[in-house]
C-alpha positions in Angstrom: 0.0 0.0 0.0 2.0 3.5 -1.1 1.9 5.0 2.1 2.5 8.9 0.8 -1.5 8.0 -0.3 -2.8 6.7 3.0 -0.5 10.1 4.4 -2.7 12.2 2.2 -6.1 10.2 3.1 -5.3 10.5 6.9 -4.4 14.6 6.6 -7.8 15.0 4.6 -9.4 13.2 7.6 -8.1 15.4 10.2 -8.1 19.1 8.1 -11.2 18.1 6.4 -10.7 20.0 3.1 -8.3 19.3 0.1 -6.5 22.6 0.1 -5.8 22.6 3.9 -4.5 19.3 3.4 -2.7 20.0 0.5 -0.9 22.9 2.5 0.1 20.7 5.6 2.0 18.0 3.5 3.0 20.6 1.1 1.9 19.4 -2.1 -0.6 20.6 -4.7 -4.1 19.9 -4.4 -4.2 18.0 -7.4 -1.5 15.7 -6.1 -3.9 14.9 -3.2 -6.6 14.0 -5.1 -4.3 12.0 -7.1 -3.2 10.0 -4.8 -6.3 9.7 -2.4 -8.2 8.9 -6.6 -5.4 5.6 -6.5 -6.3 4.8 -2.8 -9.6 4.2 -3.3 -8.8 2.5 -6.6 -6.8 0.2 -4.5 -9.1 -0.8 -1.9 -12.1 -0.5 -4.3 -13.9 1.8 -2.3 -15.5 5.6 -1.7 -13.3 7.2 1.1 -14.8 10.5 0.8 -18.1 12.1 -0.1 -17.6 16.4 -1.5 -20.2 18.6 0.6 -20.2 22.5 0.6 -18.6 22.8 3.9 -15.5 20.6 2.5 -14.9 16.6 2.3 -16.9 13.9 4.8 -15.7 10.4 5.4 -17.8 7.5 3.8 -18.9 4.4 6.4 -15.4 2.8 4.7 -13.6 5.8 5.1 -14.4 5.9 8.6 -13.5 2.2 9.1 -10.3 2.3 7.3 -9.3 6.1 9.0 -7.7 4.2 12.6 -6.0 1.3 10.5 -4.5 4.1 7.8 -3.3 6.0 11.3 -1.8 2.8 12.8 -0.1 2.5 9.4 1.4 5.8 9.7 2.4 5.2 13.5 4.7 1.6 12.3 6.2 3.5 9.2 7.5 5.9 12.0 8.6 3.2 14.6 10.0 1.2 11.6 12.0 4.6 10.5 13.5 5.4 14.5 14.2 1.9 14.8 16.9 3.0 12.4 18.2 6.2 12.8 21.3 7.2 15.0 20.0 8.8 18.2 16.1 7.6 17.5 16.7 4.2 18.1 17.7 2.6 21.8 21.5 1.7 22.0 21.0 -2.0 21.6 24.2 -3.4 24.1 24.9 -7.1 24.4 25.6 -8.4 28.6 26.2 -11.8 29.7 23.0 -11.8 32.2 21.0 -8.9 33.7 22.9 -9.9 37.3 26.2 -9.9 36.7 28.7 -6.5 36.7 28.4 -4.9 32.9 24.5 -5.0 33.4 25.6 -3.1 37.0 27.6 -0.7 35.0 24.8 0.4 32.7 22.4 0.8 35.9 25.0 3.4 36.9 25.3 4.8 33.0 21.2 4.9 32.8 21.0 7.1 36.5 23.4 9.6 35.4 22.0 9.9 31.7 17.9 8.5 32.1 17.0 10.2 29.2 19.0 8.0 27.0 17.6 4.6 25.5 19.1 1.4 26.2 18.2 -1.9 25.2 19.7 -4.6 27.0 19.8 -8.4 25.3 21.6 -11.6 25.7 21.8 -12.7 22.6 25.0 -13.8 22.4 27.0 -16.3 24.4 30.5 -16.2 23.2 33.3 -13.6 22.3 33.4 -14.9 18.8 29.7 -14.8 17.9 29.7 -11.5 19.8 31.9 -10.0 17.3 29.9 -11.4 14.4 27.3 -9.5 15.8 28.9 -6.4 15.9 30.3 -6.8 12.3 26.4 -7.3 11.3 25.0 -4.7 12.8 22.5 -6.9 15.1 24.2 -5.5 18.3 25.9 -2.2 19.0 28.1 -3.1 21.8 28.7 -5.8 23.7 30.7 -6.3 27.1 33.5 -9.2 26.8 36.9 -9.8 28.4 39.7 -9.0 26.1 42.6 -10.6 25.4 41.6 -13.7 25.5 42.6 -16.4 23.2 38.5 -16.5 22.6 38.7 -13.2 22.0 41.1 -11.4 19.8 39.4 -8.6 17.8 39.3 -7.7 14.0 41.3 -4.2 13.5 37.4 -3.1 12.8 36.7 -3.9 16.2 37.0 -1.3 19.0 37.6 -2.1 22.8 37.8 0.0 26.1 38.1 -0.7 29.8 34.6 -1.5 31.4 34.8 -2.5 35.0 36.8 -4.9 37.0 35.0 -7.6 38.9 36.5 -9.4 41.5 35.0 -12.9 42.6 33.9 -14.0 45.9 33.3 -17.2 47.1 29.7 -18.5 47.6 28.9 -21.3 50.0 26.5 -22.8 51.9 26.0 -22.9 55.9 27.5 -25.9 56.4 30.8 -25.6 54.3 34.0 -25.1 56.2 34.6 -21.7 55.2 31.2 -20.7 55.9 31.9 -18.5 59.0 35.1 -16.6 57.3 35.7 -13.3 57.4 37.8 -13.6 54.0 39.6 -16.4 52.6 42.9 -16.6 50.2 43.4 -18.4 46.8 45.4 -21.5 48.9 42.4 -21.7 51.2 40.5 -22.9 48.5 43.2 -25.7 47.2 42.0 -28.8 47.6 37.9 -27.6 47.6 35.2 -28.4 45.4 34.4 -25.4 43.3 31.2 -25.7 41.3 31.2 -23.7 37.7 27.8 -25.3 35.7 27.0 -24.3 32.4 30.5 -23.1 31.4 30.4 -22.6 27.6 33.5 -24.4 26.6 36.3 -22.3 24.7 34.3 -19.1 25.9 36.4 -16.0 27.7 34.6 -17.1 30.8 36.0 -21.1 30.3 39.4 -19.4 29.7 39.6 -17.4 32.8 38.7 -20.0 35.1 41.0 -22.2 33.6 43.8 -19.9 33.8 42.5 -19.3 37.8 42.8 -23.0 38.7 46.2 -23.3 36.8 47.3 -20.2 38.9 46.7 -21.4 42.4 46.1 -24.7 41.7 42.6 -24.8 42.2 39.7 -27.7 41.6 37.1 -25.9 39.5 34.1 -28.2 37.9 32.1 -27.4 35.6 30.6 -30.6 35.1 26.2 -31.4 35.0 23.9 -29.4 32.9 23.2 -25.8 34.3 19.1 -24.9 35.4 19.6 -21.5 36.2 20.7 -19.5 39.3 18.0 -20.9 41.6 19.1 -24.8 41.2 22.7 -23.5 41.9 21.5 -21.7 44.9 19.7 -24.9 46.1 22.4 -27.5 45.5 25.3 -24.7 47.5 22.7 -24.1 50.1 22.6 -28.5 50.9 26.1 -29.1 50.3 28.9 -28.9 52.9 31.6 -29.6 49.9 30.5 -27.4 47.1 31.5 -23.5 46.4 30.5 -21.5 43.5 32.3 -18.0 42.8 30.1 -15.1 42.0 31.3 -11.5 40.7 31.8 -8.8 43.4 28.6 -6.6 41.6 27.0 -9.8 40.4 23.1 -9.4 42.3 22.5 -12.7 43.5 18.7 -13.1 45.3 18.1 -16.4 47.6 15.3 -17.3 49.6 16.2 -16.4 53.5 16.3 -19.8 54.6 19.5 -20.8 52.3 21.9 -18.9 54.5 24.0 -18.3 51.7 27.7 -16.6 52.5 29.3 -14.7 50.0 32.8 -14.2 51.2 36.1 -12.3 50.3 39.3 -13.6 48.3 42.0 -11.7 49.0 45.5 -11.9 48.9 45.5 -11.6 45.9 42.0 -11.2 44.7 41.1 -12.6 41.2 39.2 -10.3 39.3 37.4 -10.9 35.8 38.6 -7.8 33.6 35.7 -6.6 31.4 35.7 -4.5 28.5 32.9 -2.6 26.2 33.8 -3.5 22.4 31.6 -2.1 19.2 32.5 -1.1 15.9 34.3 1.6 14.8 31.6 2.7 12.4 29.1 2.7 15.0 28.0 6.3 15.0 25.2 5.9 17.6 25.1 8.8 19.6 25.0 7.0 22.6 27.6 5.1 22.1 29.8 8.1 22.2 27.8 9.2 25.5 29.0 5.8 26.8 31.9 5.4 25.9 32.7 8.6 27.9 31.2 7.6 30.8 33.2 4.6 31.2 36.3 7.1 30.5 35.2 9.2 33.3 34.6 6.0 35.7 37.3 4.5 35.3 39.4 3.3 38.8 42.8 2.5 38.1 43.9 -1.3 38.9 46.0 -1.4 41.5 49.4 -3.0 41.0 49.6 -5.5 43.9 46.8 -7.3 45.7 44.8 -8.8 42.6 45.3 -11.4 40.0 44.2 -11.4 36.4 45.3 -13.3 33.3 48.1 -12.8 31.6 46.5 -11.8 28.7 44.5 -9.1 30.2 47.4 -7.6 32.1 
């Protein structure tokens, strides 16, 4: 259906005569009744009926009138779903719990006016950056560095937050009454790690963690979400899972889950904020200079990373 037509059929509607009509879209006359003659062509019906007082809407004209508006109304949500700075900057996080979705709550209270649209769409460095190079995706938060993760020269990356991990236990594991704990306290322990994509940033960090301080991390058994893990940690005296520092975990009271400190040295999961470098979505640049402005400078003792993000 040319939608210029139904445009000029709508105005008519609302202005109810040909020239006022004609004046609002800024045509000729004649090209309205040109185009509202090849409407009604179309659909086969009178829209209008001529009176002395202007034009009047037929019983089909005024049954077509709220569809030809709703027509009007997706052509613009089509067109903004589109255009730099109409559109919602469409940003790629792991899970709405873990640190980058923290770091975008922050973003969102300094700047609410700016539209974000948060998916999780993507589940691996590789496929994140195939998303970026299509366009699906304007950003997406990833660790950097990574043998999972090396980026395209077309592929942009900056400092997004540091997350250091904590270890989460149940009420009857021995480090459950622990003011803080160190990497050696946690040789020899079970640590739990479900549903672990293998070869992902994520799979390459923990590995790296467990070579590093010689640490027993499973990831074996399928993974049923955050509430199965909370369950199994909150029955078992051998198990320990190990959440992100701004990672916003919920359990029900009677769980008694402990999340609990690792320092000396802490291990902390190094994000970063990659896009495109042709992205020119406003808010992209708004973000990307928050996260300059944010910025806390790693400390040089006290924490452990991978070598690859050093």
């Amino acid at each position: 259906m040319n939608l210029e037509a139904v445009r000029a059929f709508v105005t008519v509607a609302e202005e109810g005569q040909f020239q006022l009509a004609a004046a609002h879209i800024g045509i000729s006359q004649q090209a309205v009744s040109k185009r509202l003659a090849t409407l009604e062509s179309d659909l086969g019906v009178r829209l209008f009926t001529r009176t002395a007082g202007g034009t009047q809407l037929t019983i089909d004209g005024q049954a077509f009138l709220p569809h030809a508006r709703e027509l009007l109304r997706v052509e613009q949500r089509a067109a903004d779903a589109v255009r730099p700075g109409r559109r919602a900057l469409r940003v790629d996080v792991l899970n709405h719990r873990t640190a980058s979705s923290a770091v975008l709550r922050d973003f969102h209270r300094v700047h609410p006016d700016v539209e974000l649209d948060l998916v999780t769409i993507v589940d691996s460095a590789q496929a994140a950056i195939a998303a970026l190079q299509a366009g699906t995706i304007d950003a997406s938060f990833r660790a950097v560095g990574s043998p999972a993760s090396q980026l395209p020269k077309e592929i942009k990356a900056a400092p997004a937050a540091d997350d250091a991990h904590q270890l989460l236990v149940g009420p009857t594991h021995p480090q459950a009454f622990a003011r803080s704990v160190t990497p050696a306290d946690l040789v020899g322990q079970r640590i739990w790690m479900p549903g672990m994509l293998p070869g992902s940033e994520w799979d390459i960090y923990f590995d790296d963690l467990a070579d590093a301080f010689g640490l027993t991390i499973e990831r074996v058994g399928p993974y049923f979400g955050s509430e199965h893990l909370f369950d199994v940690l909150a029955d078992s005296s051998t198990l320990a899972n190990l959440a992100g520092e701004h990672t916003r975990i919920l359990w029900p009271d009677q769980y008694d889950l402990r999340r609990i400190p690792i320092n000396h040295p802490t291990p902390v999961y190094p994000h970063s904020l990659i896009w495109h470098r042709d992205n020119t979505h406003p808010v992209l640049r708004i973000l990307l200079d928050y996260l300059a402005a944010t910025q806390v400078n790693r400390p040089d003792t006290g924490i452990w990373i991978p070598v690859w993000a050093q």
